[in-house]
C-alpha positions as CSV (number, residue, x, y, z in Angstrom):
1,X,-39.1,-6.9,-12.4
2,X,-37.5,-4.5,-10.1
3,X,-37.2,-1.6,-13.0
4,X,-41.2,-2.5,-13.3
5,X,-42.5,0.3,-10.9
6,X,-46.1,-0.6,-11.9
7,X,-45.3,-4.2,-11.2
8,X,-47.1,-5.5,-8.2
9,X,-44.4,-6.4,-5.5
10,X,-41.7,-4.2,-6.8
11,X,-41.0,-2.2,-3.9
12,X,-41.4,-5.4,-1.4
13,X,-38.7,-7.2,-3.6
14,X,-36.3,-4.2,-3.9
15,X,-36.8,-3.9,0.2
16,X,-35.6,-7.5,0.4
17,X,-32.8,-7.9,-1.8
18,X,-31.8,-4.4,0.2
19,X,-32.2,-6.1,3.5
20,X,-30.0,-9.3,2.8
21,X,-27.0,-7.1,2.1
22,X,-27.9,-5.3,5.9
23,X,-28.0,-8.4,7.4
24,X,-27.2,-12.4,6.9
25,X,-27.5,-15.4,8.7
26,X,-23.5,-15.8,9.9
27,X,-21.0,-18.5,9.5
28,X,-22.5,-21.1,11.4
29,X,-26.1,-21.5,10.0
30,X,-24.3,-21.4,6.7
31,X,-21.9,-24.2,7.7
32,X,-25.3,-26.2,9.3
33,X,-27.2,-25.9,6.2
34,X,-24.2,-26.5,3.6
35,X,-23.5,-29.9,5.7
36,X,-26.9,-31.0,6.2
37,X,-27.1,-30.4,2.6
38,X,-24.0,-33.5,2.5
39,X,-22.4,-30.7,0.1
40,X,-19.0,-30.8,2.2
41,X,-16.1,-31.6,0.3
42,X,-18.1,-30.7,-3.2
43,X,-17.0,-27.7,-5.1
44,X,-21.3,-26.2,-5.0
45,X,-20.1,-25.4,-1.6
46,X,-18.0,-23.1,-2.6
47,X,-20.1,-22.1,-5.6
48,X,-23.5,-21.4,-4.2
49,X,-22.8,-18.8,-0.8
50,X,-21.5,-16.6,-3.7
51,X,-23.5,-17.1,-6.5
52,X,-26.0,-14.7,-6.0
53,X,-24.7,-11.3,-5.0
54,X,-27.1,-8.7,-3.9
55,X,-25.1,-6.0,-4.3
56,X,-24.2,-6.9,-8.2
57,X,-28.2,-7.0,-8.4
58,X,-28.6,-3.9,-7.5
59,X,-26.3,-2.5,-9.5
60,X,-27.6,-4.1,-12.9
61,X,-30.7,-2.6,-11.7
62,X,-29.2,0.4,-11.5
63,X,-27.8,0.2,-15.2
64,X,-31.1,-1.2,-16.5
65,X,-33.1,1.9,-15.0
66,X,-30.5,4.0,-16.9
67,X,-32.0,2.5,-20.6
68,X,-34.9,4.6,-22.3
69,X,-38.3,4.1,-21.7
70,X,-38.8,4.9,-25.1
71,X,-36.8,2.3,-26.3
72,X,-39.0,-0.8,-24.6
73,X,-42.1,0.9,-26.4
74,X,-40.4,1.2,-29.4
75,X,-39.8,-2.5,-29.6
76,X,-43.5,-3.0,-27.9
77,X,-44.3,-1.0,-31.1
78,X,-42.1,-4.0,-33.4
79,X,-43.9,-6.9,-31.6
80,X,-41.0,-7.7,-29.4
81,X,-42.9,-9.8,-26.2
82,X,-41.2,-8.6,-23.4
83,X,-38.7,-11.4,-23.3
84,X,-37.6,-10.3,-26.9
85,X,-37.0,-7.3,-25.3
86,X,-34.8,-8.6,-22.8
87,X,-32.9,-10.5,-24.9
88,X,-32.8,-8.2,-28.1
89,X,-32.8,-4.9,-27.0
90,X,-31.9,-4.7,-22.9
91,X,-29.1,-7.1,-23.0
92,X,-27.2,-6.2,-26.0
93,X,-26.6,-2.6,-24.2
94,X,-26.0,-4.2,-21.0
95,X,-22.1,-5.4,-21.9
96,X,-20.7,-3.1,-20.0
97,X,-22.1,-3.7,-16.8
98,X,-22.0,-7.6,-17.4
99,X,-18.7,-7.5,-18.3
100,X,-17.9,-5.3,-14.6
101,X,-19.8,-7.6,-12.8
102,X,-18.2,-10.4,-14.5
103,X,-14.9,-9.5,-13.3
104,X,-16.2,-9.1,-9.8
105,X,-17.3,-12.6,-9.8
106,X,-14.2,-13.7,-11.1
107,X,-11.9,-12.0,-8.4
108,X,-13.7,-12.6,-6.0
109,X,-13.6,-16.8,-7.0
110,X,-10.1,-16.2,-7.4
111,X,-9.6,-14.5,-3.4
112,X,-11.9,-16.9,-2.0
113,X,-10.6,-18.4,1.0
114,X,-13.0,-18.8,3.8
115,X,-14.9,-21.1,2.2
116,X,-12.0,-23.6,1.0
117,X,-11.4,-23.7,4.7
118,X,-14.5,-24.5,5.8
119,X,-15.8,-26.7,3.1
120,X,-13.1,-27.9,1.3
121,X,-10.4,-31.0,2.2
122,X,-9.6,-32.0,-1.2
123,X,-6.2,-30.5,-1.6
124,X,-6.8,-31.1,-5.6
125,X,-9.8,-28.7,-5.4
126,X,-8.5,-25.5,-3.4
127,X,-7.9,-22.3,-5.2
128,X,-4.4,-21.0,-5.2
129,X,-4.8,-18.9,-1.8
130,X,-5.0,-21.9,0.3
131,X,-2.3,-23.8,-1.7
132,X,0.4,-20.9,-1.4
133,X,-0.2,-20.9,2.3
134,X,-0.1,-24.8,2.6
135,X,3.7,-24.2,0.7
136,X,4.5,-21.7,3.0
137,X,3.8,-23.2,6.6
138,X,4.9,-26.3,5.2
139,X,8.7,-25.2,4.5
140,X,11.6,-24.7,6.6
141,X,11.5,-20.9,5.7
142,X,8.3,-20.1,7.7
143,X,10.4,-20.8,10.7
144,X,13.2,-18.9,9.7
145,X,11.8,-15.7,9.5
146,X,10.3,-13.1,12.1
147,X,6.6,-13.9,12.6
148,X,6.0,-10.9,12.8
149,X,6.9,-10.4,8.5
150,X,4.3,-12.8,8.5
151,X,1.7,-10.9,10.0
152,X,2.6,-8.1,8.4
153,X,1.4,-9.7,5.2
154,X,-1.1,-11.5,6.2
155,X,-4.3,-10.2,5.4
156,X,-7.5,-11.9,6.4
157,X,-5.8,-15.3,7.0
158,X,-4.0,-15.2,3.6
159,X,-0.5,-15.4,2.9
160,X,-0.7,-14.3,-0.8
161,X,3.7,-14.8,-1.2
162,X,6.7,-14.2,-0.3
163,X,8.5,-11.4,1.0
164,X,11.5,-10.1,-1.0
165,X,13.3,-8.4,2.1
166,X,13.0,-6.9,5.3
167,X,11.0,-3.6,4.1
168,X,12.7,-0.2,5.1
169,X,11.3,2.9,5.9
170,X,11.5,6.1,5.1
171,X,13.7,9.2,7.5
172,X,14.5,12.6,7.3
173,X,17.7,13.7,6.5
174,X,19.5,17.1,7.5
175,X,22.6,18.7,6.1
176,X,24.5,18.4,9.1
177,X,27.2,21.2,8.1
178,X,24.3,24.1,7.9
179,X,23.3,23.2,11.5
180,X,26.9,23.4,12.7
181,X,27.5,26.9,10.8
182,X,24.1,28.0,12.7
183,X,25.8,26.6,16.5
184,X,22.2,24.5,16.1
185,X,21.6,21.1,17.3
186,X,19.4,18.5,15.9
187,X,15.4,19.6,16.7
188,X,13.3,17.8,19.1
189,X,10.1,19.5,18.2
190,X,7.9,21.3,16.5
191,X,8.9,24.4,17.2
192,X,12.7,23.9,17.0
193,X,12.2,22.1,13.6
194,X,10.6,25.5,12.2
195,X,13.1,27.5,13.3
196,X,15.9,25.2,11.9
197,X,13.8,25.9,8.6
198,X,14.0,29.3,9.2
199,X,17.0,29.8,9.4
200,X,18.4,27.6,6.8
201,X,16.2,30.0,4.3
202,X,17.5,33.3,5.5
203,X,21.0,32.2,6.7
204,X,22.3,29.9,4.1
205,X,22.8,31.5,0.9
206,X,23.2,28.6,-1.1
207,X,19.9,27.0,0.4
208,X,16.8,27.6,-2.2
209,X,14.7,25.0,-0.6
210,X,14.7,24.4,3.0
211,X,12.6,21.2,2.8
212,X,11.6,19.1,-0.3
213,X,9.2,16.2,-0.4
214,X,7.5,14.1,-3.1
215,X,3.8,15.8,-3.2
216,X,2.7,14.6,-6.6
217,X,-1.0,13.4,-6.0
218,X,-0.8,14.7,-2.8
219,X,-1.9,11.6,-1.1
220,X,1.1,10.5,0.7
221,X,2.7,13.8,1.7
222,X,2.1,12.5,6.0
223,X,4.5,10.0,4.9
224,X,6.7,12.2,3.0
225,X,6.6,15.2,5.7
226,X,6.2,13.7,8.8
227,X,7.0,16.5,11.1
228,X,4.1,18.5,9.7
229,X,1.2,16.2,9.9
230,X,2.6,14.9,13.5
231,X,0.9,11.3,13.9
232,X,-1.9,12.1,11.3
233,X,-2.2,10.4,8.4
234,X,-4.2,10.7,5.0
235,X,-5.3,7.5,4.9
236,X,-7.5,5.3,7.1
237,X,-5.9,4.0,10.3
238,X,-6.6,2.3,13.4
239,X,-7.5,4.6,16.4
240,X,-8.9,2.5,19.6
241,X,-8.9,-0.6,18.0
242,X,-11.2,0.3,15.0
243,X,-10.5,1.8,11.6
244,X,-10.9,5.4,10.7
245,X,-10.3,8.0,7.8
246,X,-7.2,9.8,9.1
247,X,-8.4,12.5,7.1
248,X,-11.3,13.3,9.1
249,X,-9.7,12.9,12.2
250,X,-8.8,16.1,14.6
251,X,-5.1,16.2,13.9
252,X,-5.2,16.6,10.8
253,X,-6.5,19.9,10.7
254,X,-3.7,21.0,12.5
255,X,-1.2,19.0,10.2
256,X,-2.9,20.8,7.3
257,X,-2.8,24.0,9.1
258,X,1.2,23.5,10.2
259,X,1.7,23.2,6.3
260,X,-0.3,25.8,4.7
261,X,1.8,28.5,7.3
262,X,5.4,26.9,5.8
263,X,4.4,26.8,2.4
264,X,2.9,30.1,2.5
265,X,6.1,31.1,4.4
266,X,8.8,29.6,1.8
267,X,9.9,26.9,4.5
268,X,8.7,24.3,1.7
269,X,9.3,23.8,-1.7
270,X,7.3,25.8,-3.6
271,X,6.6,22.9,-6.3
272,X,5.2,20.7,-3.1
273,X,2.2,19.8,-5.3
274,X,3.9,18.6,-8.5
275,X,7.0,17.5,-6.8
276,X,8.3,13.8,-8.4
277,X,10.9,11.6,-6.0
278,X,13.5,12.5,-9.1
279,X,13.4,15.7,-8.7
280,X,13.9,15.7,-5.0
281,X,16.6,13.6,-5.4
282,X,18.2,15.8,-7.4
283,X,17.7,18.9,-5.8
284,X,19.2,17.2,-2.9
285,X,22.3,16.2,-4.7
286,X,22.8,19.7,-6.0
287,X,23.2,20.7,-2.5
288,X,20.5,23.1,-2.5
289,X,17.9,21.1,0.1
290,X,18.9,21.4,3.8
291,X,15.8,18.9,4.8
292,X,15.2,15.9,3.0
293,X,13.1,12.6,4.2
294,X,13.4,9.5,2.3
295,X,14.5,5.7,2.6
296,X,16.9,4.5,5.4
297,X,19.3,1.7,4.9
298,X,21.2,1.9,1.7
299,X,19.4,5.5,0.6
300,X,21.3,6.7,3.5
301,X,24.9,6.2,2.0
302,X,23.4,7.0,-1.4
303,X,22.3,10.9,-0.2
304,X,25.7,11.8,1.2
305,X,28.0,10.2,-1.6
306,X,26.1,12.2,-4.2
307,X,25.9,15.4,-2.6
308,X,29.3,15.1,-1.5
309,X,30.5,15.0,-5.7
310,X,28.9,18.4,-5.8
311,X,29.4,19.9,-1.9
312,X,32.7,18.5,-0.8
313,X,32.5,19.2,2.5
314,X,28.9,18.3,3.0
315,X,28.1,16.7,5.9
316,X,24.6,14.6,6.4
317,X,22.7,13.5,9.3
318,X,19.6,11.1,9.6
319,X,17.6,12.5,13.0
320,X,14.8,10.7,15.6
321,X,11.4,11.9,14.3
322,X,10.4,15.2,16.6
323,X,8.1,15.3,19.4
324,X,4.8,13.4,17.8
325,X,6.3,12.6,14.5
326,X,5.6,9.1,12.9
327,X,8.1,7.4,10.4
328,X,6.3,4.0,8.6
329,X,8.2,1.6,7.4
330,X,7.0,0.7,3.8
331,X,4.6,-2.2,2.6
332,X,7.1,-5.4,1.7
333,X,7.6,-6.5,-2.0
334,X,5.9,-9.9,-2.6
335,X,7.1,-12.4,-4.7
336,X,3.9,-14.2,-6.4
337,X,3.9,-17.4,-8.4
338,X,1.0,-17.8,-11.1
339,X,-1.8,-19.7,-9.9
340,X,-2.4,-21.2,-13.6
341,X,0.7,-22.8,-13.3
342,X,0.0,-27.0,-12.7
343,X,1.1,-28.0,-9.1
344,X,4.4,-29.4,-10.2
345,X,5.3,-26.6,-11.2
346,X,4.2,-24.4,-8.3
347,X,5.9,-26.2,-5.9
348,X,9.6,-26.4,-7.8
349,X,9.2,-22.6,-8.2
350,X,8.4,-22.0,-4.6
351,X,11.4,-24.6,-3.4
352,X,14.1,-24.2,-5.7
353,X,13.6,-20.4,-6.5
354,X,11.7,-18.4,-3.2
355,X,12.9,-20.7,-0.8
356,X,16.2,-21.2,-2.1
357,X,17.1,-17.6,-2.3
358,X,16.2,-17.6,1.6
359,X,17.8,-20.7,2.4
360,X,20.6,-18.7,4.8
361,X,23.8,-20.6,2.9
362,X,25.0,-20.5,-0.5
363,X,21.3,-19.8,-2.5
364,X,20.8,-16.1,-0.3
365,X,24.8,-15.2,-1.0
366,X,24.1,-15.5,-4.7
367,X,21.2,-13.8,-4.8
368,X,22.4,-11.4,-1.9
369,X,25.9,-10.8,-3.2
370,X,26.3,-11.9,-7.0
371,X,28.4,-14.5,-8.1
372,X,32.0,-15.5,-6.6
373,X,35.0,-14.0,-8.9
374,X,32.8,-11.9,-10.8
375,X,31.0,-9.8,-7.9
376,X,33.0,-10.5,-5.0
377,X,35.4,-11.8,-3.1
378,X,36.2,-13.4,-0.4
379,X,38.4,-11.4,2.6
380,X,38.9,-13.6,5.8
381,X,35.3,-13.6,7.2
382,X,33.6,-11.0,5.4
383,X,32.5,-10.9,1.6
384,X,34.0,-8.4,-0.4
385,X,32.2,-6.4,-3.2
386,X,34.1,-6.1,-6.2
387,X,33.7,-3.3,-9.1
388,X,29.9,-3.2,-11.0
389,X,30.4,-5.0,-14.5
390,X,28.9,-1.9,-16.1
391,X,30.7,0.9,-14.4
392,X,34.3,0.1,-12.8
393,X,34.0,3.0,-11.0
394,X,31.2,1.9,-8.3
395,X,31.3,-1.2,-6.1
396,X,28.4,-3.4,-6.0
397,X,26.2,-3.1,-3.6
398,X,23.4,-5.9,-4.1
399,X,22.8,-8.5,-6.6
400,X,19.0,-8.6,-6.0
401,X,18.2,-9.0,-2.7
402,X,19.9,-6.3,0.0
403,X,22.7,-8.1,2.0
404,X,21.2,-6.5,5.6
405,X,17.4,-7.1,4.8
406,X,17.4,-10.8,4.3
407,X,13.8,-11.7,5.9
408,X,16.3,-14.8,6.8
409,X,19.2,-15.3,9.0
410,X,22.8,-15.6,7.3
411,X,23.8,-18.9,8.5
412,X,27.0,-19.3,7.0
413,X,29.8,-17.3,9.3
414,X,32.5,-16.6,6.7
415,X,29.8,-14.1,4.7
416,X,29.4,-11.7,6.7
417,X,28.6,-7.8,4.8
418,X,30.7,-4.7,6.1
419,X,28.2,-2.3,6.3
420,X,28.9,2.1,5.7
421,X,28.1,3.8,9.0
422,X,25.3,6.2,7.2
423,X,23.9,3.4,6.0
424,X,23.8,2.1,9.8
425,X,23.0,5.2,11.5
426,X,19.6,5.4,8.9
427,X,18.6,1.9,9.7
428,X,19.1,2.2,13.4
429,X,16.9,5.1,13.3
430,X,13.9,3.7,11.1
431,X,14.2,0.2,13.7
432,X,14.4,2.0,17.1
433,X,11.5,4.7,15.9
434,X,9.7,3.0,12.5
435,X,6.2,2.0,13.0
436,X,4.7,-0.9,10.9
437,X,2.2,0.4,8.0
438,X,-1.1,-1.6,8.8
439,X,-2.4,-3.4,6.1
440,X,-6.1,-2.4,5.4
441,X,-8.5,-5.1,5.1
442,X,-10.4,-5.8,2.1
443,X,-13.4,-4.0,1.7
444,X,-15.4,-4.3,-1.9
445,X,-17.2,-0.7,-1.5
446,X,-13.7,0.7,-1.0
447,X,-12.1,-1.2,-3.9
448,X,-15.0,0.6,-6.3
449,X,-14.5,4.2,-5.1
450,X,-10.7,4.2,-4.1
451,X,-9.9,5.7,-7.3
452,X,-12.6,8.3,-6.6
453,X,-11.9,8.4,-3.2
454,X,-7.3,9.4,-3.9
455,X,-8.5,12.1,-6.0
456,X,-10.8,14.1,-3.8
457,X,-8.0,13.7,-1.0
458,X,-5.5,15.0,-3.6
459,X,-7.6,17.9,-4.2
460,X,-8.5,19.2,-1.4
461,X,-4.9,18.5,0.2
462,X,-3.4,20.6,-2.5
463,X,-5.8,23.1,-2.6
464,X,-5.4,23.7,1.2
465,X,-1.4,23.8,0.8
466,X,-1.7,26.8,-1.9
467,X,-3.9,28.7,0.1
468,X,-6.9,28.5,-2.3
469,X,-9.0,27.4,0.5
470,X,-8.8,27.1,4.2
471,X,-8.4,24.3,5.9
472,X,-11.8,24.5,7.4
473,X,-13.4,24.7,4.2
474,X,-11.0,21.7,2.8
475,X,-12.4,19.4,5.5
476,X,-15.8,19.9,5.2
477,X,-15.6,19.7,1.3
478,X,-13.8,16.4,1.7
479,X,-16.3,14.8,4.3
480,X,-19.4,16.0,2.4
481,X,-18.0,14.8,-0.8
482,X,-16.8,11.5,0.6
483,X,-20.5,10.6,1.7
484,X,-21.0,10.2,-1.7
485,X,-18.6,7.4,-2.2
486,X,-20.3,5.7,1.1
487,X,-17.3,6.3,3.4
488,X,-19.6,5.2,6.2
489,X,-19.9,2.0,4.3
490,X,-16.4,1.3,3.5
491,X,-15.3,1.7,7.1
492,X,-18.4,-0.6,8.4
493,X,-17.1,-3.8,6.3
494,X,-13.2,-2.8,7.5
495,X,-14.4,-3.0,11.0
496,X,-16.5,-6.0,10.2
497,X,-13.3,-8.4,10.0
């Protein structure tokens, strides 16, 4: 009916479905009818709020308006009644879209957690989500570790796993024995940062790149070059208590600005734009790169061992961010368990395999350390790494989990880890300056167009960088362009939660 434009009360019907997506009648009326209803405790609880979606009708009423008129008077022509037509010729080409809005339905069944709460006490019937947070705050691990992890995972009132460490974050590394040929010291701003550039290029003959970063896509380069972009970010963030695209924010046309000058300049690697982390890497350990920003923690050791086989007397330093810099720590790795999986089996994988390699005695030494005798030793009250079965050469430094990150406390006092000052000196750096990346709340317009969405940011970024448009004319490109995949709309249902 709503592709019927001569049909009487098409446009009344289209208005309709339009206006239930604007507005709804809330939690509470919902809870009020579902109960007066005596559905509680019954799975069509759960089933009927989200059986009907307005927005999936719109779009098979999108799809269907794409289909010929010719061919529904073709098969007028054959006889075909218009349910015939439906069912013979409409449907058949609709697949594609059923099977898209299938998987919709699915996922969101699958991430469906408000309702379980609300309707649900049956532990037999609640989806996975619920379960794996029941485990969770159920276990003596949930009070071992910094509640804050927890939040940091959390993401609208679902804990979806388990962290596999404390995550690190990312900071820039200097060569240390270029600033001491200069008589420089370690830059505090803008400005001083430039001219360190600077005169790394023209100063230092064996320098061919004073700063290197990751740009392929171009998406995370605020991450990857944080002195440049100053506090702004690419993607969306939370200014005043509410999210926003960073990208359309104020300082980014001054962080975009700051780096089109150094590239243009030859302060940045000219292969910014199709840079991989390999290749940075090894740039760096050819000893050509006199700026470098990556991972703290073990990274830190890593940088200076491996430029030091090539540049003896290389000497490396990890600095504060400069005046109005941001270094992020990274998004934790999550350790999942298969929601197919019968409950049995859920809960022995979650107690005798997450919770045991956490369990602060001998379960987090194995999977921290390796295996007595064959990956260390013990010497008085530290643990002592021995040689990597695959190359004698290089001691081990974790068996899977990293000895310092343990999202639990070591409890045992004879296993403590020596740890390499650089790789100290990084991680005391990321924790006194590292800011928490926020995790963005889930919003189903943005999970459509994020794709769409990367892309034109990795245009327009790199585009902007090479000078093949100003920075002026990036912006405006990128907001009018973003319309169209209803940034307004994505940052409405963000804000909504």
């Amino acid at each position: 009916m709503l592709i019927q434009k001569n049909m009487p009360g098409h446009k009344f019907c289209s208005n309709f479905i339009l206006f239930t997506m604007l507005f709804s009648g809330g939690m509470i009326p919902t809870y009020l009818n579902i109960r007066n209803l005596h559905l509680m405790n019954n799975l069509i609880a759960v089933i009927i709020p989200c059986g009907l979606s307005a927005y999936n009708m719109i779009l098979m009423k999108s799809f269907f308006a794409t289909i010929p008129e010719s061919l529904y008077e073709a098969a007028e022509l054959d006889g075909c009644t218009p349910m015939d037509t439906f069912f013979r010729v409409v449907l058949p080409l609709s697949k594609p879209a059923l099977a898209t809005i299938g998987l919709f339905i699915a996922v969101g069944f699958w991430n469906e957690y408000m309702h379980f709460i609300l309707y649900i006490t049956n532990p037999d019937w609640k989806n996975f989500q619920v379960k794996i947070r029941d485990l969770i705050k159920g276990s003596e691990l949930y009070g071992k570790v910094d509640p804050e992890m927890w939040e940091s995972i959390t993401l609208n009132g679902r804990i979806y796993g388990i962290p596999q460490e404390i995550p690190s974050g990312a900071v820039t590394y200097v060569r240390k024995d270029w600033l001491d040929r200069l008589g420089m010291d370690i830059p505090k701003t803008y400005d001083e940062y430039i001219e360190m550039l600077r005169r790394f290029k023209n100063e230092i003959p064996e320098c061919k790149v004073p700063v290197t970063a990751p740009g392929k896509g171009a998406a995370t380069l605020s991450i990857n070059l944080p002195e440049f972009f100053l506090g702004a970010t690419q993607d969306f963030v939370v200014r005043d208590g509410k999210w926003v695209d960073g990208m359309s924010e104020e300082g980014m046309v001054q962080a975009l600005t700051n780096l089109q000058a150094a590239y243009a300049e030859g302060l940045v690697d000219t292969e910014l734009i199709t840079n991989t982390t390999s290749n940075c890497r090894d740039q760096w350990y050819a000893g050509s790169v006199g700026v470098f920003n990556y991972w703290g923690g073990l990274w830190g050791k890593t940088l200076l061992e491996r430029v030091q086989q090539n540049v003896p007397e290389a000497e490396v330093v990890a600095i504060p961010p400069i005046e109005g810099a941001v270094y992020e720590f990274s998004t934790p790795n999550i350790y999942c368990i298969n929601g197919r999986l019968p409950k049995e089996q859920v809960e022995s994988l979650f107690k005798y395999f997450l919770e045991y390699m956490n369990d602060g005695k001998e379960g987090q030494v194995l999977f921290q350390n390796g295996v007595e005798g064959l990956h260390w030793e013990q010497d008085g009250e530290y643990i002592k790494q021995l040689p990597t079965l695959s190359n004698p050469e290089e001691t081990l430094q974790k068996a899977w989990i990293t000895p310092w990150l343990g999202i639990a406390p070591m409890e045992l006092t004879d296993k403590k880890v020596e740890i390499a000052q650089p790789v100290t000196d990084s991680l005391a750096i990321i924790n006194e300056y590292g800011k928490k990346k926020q995790v963005l709340p889930v919003s189903e317009t943005l999970t459509k167009v994020k794709a769409d969405l990367q892309a034109l940011k990795e245009e327009v970024v790199a585009k902007i960088i090479m000078g093949d448009m100003t920075v002026e004319e990036g912006i405006a490109r990128y907001k009018s362009e973003s319309e169209m995949y209803n940034i307004g709309k994505v940052l409405e249902e963000m804000n909504a939660q």
